[in-house]
N, CA, C and O of each residue as an XYZ file, in Angstrom:
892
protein
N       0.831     -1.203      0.000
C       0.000      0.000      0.000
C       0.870      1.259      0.000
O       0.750      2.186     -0.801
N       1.691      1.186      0.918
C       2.720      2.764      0.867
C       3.426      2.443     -0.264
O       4.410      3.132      0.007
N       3.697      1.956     -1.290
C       4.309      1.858     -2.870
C       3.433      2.725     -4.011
O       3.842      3.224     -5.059
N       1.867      2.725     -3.343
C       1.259      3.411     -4.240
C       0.863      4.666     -3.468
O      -0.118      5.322     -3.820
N       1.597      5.002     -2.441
C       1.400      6.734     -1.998
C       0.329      6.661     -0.670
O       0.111      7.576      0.124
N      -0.040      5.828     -0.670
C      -1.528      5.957      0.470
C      -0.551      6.198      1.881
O      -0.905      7.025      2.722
N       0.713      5.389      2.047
C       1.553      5.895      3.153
C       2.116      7.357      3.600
O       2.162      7.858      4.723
N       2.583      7.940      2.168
C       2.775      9.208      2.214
C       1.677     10.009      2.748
O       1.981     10.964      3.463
N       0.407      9.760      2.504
C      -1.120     10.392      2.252
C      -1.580     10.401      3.530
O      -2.111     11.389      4.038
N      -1.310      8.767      4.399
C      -1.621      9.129      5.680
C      -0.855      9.638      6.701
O      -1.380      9.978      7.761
N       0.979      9.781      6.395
C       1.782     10.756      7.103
C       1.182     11.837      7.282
O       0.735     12.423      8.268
N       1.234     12.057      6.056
C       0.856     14.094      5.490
C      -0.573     14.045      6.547
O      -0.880     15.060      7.173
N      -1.426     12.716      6.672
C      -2.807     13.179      7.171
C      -2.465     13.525      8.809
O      -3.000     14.394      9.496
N      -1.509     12.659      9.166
C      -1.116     13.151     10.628
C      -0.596     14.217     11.186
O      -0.670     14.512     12.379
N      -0.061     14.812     10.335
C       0.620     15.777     10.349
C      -0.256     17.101     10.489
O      -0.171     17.996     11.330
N      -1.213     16.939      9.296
C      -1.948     18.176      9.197
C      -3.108     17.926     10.375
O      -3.865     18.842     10.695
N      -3.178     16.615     10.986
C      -3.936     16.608     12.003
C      -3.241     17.255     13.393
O      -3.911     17.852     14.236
N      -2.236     17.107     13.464
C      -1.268     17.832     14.789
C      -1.151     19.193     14.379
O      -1.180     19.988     15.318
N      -0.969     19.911     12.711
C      -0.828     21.309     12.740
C      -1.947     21.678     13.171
O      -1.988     22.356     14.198
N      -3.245     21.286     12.419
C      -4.487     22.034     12.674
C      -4.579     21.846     14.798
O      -4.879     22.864     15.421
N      -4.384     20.939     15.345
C      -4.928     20.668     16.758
C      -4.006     21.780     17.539
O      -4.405     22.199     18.626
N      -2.348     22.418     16.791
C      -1.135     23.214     17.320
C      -2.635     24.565     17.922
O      -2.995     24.994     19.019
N      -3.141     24.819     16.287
C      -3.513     26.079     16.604
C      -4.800     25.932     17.103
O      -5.363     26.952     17.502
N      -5.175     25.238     17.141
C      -6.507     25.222     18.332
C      -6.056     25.431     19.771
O      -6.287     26.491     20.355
N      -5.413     24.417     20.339
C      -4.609     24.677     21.771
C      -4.157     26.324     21.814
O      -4.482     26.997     22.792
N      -3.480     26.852     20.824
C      -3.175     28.406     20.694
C      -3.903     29.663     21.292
O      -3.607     30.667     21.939
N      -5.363     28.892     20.556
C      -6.303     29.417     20.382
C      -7.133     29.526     21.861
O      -7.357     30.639     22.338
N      -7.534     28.393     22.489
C      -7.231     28.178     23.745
C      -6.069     28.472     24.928
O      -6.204     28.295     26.139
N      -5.217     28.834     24.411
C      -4.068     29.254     25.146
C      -4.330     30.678     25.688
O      -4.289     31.165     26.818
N      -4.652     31.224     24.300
C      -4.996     32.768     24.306
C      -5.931     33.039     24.955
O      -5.855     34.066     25.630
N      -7.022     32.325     24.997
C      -8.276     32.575     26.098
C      -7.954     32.477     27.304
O      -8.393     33.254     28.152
N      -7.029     31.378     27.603
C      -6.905     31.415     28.938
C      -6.490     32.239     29.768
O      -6.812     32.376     30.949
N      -5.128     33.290     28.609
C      -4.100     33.991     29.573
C      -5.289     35.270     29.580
O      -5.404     36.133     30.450
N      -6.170     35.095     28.268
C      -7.151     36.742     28.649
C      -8.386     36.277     29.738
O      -9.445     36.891     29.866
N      -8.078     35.295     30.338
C      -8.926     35.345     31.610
C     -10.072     34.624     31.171
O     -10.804     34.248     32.087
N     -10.499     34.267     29.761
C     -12.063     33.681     29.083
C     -12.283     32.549     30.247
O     -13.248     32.318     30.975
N     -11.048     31.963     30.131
C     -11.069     30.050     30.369
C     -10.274     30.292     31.966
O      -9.184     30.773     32.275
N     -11.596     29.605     32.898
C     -11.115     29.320     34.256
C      -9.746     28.613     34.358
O      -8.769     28.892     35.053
N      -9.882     27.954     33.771
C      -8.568     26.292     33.897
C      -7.412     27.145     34.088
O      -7.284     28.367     34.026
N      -6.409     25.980     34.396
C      -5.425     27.002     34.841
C      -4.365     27.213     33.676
O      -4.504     26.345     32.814
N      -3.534     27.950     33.451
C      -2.720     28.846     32.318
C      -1.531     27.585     32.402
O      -0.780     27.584     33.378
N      -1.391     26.511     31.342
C      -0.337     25.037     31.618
C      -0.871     24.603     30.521
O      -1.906     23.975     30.299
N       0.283     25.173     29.596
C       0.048     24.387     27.999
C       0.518     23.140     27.892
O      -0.052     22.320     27.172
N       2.046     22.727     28.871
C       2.817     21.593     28.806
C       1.699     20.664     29.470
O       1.813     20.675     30.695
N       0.699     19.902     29.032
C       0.055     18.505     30.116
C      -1.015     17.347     29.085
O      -1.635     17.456     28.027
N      -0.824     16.443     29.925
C      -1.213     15.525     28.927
C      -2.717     15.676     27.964
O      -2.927     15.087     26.903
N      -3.595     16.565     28.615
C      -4.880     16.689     27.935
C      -4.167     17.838     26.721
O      -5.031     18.252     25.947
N      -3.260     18.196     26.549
C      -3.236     18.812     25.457
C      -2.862     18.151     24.356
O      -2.334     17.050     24.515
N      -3.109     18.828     22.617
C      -2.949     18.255     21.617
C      -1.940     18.912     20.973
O      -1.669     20.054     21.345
N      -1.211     18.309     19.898
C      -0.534     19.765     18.835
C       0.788     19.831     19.735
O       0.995     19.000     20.620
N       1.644     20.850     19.452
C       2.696     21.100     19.754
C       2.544     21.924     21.313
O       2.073     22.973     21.754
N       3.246     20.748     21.784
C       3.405     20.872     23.123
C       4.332     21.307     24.230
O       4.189     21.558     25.426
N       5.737     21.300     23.034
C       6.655     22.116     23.801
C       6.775     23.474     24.172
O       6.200     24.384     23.574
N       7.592     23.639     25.256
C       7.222     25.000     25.790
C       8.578     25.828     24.817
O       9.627     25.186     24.757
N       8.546     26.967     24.216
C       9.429     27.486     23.686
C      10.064     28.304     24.277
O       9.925     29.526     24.236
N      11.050     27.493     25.063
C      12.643     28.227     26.050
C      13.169     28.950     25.147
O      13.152     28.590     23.970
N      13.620     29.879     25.470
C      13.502     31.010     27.090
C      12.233     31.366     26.594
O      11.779     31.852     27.630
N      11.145     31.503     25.597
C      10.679     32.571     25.509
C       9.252     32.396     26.033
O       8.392     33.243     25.791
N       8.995     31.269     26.770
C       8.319     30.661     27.234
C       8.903     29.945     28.476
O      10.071     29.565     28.404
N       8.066     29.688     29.818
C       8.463     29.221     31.090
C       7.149     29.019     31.692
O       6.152     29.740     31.679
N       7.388     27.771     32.274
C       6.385     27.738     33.216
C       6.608     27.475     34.496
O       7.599     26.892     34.935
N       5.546     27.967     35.225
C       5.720     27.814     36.563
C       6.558     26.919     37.350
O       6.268     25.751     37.091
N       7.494     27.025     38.219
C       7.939     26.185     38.885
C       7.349     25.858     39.934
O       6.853     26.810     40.535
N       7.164     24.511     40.547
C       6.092     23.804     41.452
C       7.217     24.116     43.048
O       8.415     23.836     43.025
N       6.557     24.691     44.241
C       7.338     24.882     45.096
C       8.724     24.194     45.662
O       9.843     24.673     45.843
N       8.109     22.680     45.896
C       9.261     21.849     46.163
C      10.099     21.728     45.176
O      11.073     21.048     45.500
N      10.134     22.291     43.591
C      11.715     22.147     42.841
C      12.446     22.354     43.330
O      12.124     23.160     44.202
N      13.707     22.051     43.373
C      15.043     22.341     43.842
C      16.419     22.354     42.955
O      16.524     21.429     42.150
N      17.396     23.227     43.014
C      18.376     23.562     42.151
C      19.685     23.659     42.792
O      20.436     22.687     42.878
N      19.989     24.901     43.273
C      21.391     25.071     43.824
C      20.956     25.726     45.594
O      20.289     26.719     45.884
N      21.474     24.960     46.291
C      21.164     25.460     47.738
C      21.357     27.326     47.771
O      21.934     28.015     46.929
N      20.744     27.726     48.884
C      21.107     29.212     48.946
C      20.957     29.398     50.337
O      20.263     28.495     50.805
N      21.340     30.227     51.196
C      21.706     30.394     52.707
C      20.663     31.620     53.240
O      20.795     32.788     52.875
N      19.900     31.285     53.907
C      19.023     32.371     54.630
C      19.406     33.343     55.405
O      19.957     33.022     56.458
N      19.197     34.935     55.060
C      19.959     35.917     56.110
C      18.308     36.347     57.071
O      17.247     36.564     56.486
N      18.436     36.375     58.213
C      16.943     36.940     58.853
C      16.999     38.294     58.001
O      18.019     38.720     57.458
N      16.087     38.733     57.980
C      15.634     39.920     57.299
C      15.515     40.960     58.343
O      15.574     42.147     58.022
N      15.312     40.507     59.866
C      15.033     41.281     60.856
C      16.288     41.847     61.529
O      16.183     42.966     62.031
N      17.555     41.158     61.605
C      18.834     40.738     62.047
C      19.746     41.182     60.852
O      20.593     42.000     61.212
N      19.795     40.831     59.428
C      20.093     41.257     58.409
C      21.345     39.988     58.550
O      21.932     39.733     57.499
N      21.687     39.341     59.578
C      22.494     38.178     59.900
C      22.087     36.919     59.329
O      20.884     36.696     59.197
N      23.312     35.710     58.824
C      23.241     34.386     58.474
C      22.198     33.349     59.667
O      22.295     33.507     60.884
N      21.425     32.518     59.152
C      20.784     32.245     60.468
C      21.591     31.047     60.152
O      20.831     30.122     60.439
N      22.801     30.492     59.684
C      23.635     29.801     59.598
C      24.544     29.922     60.530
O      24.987     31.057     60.704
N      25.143     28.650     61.497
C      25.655     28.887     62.486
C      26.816     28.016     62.184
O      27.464     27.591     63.141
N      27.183     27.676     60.910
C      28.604     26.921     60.395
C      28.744     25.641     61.322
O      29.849     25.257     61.705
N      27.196     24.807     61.763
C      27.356     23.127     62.359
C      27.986     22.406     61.870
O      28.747     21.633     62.452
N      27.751     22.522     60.225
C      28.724     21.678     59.367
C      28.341     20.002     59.032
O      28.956     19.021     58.614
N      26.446     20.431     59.643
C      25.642     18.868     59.371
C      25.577     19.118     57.663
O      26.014     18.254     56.903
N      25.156     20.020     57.307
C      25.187     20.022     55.720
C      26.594     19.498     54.852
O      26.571     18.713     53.903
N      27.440     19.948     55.260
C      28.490     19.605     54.571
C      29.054     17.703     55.191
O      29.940     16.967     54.757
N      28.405     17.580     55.924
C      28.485     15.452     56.135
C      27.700     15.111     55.599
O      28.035     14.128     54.938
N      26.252     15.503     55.414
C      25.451     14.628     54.940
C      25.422     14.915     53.547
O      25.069     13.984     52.823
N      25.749     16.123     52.951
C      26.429     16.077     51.229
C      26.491     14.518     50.386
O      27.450     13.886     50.829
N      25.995     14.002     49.673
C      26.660     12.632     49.049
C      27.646     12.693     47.993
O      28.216     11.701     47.540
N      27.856     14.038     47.565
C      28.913     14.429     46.514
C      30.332     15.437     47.467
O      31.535     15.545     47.230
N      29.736     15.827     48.207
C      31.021     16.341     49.154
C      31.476     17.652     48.206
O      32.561     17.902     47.681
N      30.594     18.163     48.203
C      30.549     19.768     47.798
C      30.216     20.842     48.234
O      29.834     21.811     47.578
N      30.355     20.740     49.585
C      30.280     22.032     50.459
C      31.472     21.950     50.758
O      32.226     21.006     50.526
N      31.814     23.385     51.534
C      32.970     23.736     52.538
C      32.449     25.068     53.227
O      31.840     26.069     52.847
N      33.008     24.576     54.488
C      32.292     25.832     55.390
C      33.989     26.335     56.449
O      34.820     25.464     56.705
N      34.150     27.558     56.827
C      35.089     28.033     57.707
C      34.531     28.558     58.645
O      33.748     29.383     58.175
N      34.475     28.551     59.914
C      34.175     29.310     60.689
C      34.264     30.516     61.689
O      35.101     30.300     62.565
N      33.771     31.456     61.773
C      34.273     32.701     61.962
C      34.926     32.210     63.788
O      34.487     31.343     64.543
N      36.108     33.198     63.987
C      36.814     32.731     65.279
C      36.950     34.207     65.637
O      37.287     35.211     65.010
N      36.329     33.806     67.623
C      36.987     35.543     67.783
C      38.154     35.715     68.046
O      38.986     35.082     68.697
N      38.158     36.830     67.364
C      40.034     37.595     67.448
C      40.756     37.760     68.585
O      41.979     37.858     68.684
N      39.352     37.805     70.039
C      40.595     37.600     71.195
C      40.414     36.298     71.941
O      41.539     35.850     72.161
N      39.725     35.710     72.296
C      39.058     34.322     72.735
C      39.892     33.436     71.784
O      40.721     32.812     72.447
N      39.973     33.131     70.327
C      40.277     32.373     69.683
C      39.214     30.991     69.544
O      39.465     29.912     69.008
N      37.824     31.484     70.293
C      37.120     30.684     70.240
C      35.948     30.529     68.962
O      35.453     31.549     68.481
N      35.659     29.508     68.593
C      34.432     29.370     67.357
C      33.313     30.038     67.431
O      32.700     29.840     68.480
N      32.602     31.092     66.348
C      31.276     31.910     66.568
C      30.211     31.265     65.942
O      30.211     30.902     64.765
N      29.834     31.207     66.273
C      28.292     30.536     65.547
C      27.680     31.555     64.204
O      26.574     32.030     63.945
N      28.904     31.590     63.599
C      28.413     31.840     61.995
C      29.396     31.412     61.129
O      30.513     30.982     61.415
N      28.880     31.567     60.023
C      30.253     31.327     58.649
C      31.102     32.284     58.134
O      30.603     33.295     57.640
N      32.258     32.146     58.163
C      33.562     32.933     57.588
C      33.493     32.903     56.193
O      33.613     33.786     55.344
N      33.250     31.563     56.126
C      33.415     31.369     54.623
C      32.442     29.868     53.944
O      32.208     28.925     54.699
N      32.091     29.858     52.861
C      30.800     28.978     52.791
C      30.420     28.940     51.258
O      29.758     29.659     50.509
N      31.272     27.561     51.117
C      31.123     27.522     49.523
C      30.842     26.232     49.236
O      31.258     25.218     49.796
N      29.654     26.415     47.764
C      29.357     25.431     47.183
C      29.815     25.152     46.018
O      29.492     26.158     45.387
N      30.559     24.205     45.016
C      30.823     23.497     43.810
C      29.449     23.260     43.243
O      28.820     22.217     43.424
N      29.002     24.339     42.514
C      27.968     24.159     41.768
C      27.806     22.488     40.623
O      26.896     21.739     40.266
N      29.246     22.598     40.433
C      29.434     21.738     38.773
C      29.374     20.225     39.955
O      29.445     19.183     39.303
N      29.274     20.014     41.321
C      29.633     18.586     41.710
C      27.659     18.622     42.126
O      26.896     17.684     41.892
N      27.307     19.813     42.691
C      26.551     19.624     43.663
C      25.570     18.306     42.559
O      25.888     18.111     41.386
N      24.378     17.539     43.268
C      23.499     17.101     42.274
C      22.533     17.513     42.931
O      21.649     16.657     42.942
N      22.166     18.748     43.696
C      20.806     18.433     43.936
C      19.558     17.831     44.568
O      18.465     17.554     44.072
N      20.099     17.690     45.978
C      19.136     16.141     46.321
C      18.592     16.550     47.596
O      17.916     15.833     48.334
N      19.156     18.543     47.946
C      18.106     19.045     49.103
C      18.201     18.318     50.242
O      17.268     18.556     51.009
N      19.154     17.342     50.725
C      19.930     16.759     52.103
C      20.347     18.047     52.531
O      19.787     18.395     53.570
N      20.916     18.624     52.199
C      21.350     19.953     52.905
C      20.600     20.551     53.675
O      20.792     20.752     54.874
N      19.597     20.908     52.961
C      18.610     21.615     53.354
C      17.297     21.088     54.159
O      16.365     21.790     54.551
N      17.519     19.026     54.383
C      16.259     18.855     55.018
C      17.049     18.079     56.227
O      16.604     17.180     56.941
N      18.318     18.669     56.252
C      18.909     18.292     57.279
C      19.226     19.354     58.747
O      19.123     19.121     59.952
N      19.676     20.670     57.918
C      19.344     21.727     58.532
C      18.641     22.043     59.687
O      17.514     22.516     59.542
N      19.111     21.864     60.877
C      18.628     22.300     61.980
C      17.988     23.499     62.082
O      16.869     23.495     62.593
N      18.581     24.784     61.606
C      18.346     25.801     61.690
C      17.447     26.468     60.666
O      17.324     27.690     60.750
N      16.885     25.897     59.832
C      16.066     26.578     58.545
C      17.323     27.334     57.633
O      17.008     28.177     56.792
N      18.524     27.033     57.822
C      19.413     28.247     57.140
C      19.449     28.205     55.934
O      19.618     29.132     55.143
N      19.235     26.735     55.676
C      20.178     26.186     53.977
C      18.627     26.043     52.976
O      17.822     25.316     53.558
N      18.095     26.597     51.618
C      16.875     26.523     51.445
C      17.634     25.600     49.735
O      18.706     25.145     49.339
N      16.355     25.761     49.298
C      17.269     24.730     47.829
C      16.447     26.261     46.919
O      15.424     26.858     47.255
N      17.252     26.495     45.865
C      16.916     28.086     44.883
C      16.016     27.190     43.693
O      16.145     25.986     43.473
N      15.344     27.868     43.200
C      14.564     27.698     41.856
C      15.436     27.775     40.565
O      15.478     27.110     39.530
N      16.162     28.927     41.077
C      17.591     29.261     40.098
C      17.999     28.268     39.278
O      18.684     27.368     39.764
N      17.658     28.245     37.891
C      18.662     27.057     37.280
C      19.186     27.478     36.281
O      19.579     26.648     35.462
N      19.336     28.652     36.060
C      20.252     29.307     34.355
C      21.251     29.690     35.183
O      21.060     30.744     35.789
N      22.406     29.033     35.396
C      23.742     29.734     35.869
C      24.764     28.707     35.306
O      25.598     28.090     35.970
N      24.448     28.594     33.291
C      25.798     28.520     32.713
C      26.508     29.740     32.718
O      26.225     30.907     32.991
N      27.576     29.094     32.313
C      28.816     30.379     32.052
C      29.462     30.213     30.939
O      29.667     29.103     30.449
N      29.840     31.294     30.438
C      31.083     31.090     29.500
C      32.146     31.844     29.406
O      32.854     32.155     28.448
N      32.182     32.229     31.088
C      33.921     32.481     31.432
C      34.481     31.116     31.802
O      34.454     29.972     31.349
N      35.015     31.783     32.864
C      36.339     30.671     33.841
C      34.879     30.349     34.891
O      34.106     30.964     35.627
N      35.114     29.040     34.410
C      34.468     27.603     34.881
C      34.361     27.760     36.238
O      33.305     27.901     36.856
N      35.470     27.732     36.693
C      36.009     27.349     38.614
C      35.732     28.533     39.110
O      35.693     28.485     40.339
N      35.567     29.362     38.766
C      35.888     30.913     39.193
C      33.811     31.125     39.327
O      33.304     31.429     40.407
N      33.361     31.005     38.664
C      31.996     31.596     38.417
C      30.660     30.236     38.693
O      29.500     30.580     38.920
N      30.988     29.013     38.639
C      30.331     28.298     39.208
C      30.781     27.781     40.471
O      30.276     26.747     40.908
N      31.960     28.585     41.301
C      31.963     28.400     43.009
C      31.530     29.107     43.502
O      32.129     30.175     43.626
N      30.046     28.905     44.155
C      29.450     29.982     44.583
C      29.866     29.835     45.814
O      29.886     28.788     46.461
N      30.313     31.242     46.254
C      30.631     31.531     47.791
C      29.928     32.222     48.637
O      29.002     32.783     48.051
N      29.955     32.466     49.917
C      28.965     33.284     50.866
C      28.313     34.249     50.205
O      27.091     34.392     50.150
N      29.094     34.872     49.734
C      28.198     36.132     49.268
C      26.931     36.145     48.114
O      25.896     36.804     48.014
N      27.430     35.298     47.474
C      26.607     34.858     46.162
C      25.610     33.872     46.487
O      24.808     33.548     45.611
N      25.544     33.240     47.882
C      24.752     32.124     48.026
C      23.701     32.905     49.279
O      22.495     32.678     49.185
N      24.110     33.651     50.225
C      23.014     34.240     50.967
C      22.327     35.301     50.245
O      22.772     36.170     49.495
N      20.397     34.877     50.883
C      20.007     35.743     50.654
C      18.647     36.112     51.749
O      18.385     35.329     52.661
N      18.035     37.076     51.588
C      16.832     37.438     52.681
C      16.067     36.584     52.806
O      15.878     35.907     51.796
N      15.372     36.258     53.928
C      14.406     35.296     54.152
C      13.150     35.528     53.101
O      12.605     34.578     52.540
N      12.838     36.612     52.945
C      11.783     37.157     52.432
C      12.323     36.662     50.799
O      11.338     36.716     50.064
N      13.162     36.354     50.277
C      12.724     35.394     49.021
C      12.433     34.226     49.280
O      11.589     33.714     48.545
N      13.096     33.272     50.556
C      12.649     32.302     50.707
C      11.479     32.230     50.822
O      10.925     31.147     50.633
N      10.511     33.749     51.281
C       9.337     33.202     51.380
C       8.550     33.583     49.707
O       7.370     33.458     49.379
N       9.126     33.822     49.312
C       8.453     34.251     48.111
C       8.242     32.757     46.800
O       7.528     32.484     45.835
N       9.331     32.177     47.550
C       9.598     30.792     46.202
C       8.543     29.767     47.272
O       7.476     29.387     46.790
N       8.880     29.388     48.616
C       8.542     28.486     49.436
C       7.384     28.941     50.273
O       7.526     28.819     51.489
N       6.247     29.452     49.816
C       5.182     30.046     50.897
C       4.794     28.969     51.633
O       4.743     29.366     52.796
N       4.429     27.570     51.570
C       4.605     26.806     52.214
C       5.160     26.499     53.722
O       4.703     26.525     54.865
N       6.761     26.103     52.898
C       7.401     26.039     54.287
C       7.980     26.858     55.051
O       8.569     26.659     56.113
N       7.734     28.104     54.287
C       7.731     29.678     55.251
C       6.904     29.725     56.071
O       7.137     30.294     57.137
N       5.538     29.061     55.777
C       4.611     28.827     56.549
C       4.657     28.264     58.123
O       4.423     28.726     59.240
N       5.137     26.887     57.503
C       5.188     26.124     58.365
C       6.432     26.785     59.393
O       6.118     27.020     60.560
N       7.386     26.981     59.080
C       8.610     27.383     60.135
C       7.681     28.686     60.828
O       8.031     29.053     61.950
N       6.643     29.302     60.249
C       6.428     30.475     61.065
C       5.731     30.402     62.342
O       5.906     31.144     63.309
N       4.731     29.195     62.214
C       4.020     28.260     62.747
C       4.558     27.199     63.760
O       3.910     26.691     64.675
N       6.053     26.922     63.382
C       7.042     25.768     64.817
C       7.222     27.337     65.428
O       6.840     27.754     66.522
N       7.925     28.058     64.365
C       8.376     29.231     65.701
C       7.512     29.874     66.679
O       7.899     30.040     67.836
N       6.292     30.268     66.253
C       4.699     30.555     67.429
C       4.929     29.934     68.339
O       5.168     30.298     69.490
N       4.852     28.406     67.667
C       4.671     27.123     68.934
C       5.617     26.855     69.909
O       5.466     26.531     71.087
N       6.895     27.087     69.059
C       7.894     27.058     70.285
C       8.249     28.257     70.973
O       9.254     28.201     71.682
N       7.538     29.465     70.890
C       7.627     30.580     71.659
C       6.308     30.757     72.906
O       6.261     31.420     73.942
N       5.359     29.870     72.268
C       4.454     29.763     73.244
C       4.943     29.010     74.504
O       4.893     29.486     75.638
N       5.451     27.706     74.168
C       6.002     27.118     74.480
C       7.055     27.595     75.725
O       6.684     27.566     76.899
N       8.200     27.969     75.388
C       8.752     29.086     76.153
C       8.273     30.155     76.770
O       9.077     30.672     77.546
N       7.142     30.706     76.682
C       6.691     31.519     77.465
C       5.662     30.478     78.269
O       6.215     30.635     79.358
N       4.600     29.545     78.564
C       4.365     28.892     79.495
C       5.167     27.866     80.328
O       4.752     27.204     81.280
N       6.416     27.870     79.771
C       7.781     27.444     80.736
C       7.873     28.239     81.316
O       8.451     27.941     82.361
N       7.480     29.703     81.228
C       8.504     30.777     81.924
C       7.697     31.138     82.674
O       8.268     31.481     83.708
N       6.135     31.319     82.776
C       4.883     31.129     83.296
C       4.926     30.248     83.997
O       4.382     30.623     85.036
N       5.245     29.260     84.095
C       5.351     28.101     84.965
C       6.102     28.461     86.481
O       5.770     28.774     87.625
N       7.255     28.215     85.736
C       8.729     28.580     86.760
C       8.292     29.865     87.430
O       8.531     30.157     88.602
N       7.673     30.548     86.618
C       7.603     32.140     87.549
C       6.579     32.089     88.523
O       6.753     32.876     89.454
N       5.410     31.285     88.585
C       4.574     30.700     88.979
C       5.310     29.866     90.502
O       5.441     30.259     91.661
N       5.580     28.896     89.980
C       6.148     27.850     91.248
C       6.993     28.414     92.038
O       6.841     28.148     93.230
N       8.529     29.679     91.528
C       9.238     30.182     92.091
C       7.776     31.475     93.123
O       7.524     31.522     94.327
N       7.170     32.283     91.956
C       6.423     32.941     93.745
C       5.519     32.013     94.729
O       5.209     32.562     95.786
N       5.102     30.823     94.553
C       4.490     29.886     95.454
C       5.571     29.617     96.386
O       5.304     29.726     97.583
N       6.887     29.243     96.000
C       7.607     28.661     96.549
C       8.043     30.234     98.169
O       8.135     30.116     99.390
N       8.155     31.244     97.397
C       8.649     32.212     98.113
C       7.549     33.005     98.956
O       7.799     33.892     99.773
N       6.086     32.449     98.557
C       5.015     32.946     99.493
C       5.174     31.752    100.494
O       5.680     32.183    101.529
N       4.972     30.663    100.549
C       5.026     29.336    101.184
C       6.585     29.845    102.582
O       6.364     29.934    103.790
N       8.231     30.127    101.822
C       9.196     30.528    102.729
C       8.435     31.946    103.664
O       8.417     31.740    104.877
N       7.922     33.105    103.280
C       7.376     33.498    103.783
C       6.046     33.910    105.148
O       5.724     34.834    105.895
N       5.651     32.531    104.793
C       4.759     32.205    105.619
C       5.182     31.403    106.831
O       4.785     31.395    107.997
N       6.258     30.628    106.081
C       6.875     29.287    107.212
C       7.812     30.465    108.410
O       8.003     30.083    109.565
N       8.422     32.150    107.848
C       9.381     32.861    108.723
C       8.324     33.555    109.410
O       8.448     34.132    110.490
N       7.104     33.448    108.606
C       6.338     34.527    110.037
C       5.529     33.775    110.956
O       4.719     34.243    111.756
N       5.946     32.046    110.692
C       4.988     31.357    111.865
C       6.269     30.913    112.786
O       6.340     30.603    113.975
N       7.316     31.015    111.683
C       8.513     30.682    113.294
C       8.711     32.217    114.109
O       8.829     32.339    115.329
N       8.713     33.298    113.137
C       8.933     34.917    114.239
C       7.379     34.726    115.749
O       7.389     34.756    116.980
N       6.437     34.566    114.822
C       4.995     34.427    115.642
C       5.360     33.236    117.181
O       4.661     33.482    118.164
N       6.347     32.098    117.324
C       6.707     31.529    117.926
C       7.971     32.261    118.985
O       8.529     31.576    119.842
């Protein structure tokens, strides 16, 4: 049968069946972003027909919260400080061994500060796998959305990202992660409540305790 063209005939028919379905989806596309069509604005998914790729760069779609890319270091926004305290659980539990952390020492003590001196990641080793960051005691280490950081200088030089290039305000973390901005805002309430009916407590039992001594010195003076 394809010797006498009917093969060619039903290529060509598939074909013009995927061009014509391209510009329908288009067509639908366009409604959606002008608000016509409730559904949500996500050309890339399986109910669609026609050409389905998204056309990078000039086209992007949403990134889903939990993606993850290149770690980035949380500064409080309130403090303007690393809430990184250089533990150095991120850099063990690494499976590629692409962190390095230094830690700041005071100049007269000679003792360790609970921040980072210095704090660098090997972009080209890291893979990605957010251990860093769900290991993190401190909320410090977040994973970035960031994923266009080829180069085409010096390699070593521009994909070692160091402190400076890797911290940033909490307030993007909350902007990518509303979620688990959420949630940390929500342990921190709890564990401040927390701490304040400890402190309620103790403050509590300590004046019982000192009305009780009180009472016991004015029944021995009364004697």
């Amino acid at each position: 049968m394809s010797l006498l063209g009917t093969g060619i005939l039903k290529g060509l028919g598939v074909t013009l069946k995927h061009f014509i379905a391209t510009y329908a989806e288009d067509f639908k596309y366009i409604g959606r972003k002008a608000g016509l069509d409730p559904r949500p604005l996500r050309r890339q998914n399986p109910l669609n027909h026609g050409m389905v790729t998204i056309e990078y760069p000039r086209e992007r779609l949403d990134l889903p919260e939990n993606f993850r890319y290149i770690p980035f270091l949380v500064k409080d926004s309130a403090t303007g400080e690393d809430k990184c305290t250089s533990c150095g659980i991120c850099a063990k539990v690494c499976p590629p061994q692409c962190i390095w952390i230094v830690r700041t020492e005071d100049p007269v003590t000679k003792r360790p500060v609970p921040a980072p001196k210095e704090f660098n990641i090997d972009t080209t080793v890291c893979m990605n796998c957010g251990f860093c960051a769900e290991f993190c005691p401190f909320d410090a280490i977040k994973m970035d959305h960031q994923y266009e950081i080829a180069s085409m200088g010096n390699r070593k030089q521009e994909l070692l990202f160091d402190k400076d290039r890797l911290s940033v305000m909490d307030t993007y973390h909350a902007g990518i992660h509303p979620l688990d901005w959420a949630r940390e805002l929500e342990e921190k309430k709890a564990e401040e409540a927390k701490k304040k009916a400890a402190a309620e407590a103790k403050a509590a039992a300590d004046a019982k305790k000192a009305a009780a001594a009180a009472a016991a010195k004015t029944a021995a003076d009364a004697k």
